[in-house]
C-alpha positions as CSV (number, residue, x, y, z in Angstrom):
1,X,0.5,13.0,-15.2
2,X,-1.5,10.2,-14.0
3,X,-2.2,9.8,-10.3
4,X,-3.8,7.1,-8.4
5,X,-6.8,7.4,-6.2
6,X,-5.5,7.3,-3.3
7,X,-2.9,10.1,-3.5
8,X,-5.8,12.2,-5.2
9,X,-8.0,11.5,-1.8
10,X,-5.0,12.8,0.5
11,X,-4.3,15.6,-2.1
12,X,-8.1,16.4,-1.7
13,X,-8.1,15.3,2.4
14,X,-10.7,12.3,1.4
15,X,-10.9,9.9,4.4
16,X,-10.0,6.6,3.0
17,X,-9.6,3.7,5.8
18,X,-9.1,0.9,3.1
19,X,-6.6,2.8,1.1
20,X,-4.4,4.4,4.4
21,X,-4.9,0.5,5.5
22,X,-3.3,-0.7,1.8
23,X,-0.7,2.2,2.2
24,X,0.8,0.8,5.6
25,X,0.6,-2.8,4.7
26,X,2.5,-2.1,1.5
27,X,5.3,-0.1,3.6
28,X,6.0,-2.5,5.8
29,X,6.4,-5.4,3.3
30,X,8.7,-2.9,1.6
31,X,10.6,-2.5,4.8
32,X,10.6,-5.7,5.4
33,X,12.8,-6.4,2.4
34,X,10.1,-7.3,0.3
35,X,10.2,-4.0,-2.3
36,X,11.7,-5.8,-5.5
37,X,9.6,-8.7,-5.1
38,X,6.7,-9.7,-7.4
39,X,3.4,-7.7,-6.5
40,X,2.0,-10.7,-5.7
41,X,4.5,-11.4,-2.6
42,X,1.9,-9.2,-0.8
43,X,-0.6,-12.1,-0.4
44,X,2.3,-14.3,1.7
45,X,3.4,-11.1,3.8
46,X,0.0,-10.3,4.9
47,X,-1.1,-14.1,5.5
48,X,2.1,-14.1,8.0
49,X,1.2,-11.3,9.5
């Protein structure tokens, strides 16, 4: 089973600022009814935020 790094740093309680900052911007684009969009719909969301 693969994991990424940032669910190995909270597994391992790692402080990661970048990667908790990545996390939340990521859930709110989801819940903003962006989740089946292209990965790269990111770029827009956050530019309007």
């Amino acid at each position: 089973m693969k994991k990424i790094a940032f669910g190995v740093a909270q597994e391992s309680d790692s402080k990661v600022p970048m990667g908790e900052q990545a996390a939340a911007l990521f859930k709110r684009h989801t819940e903003a009814g962006n989740g089946r969009r292209d990965f790269s719909s990111i770029f827009k969301y956050y530019n309007n935020e």
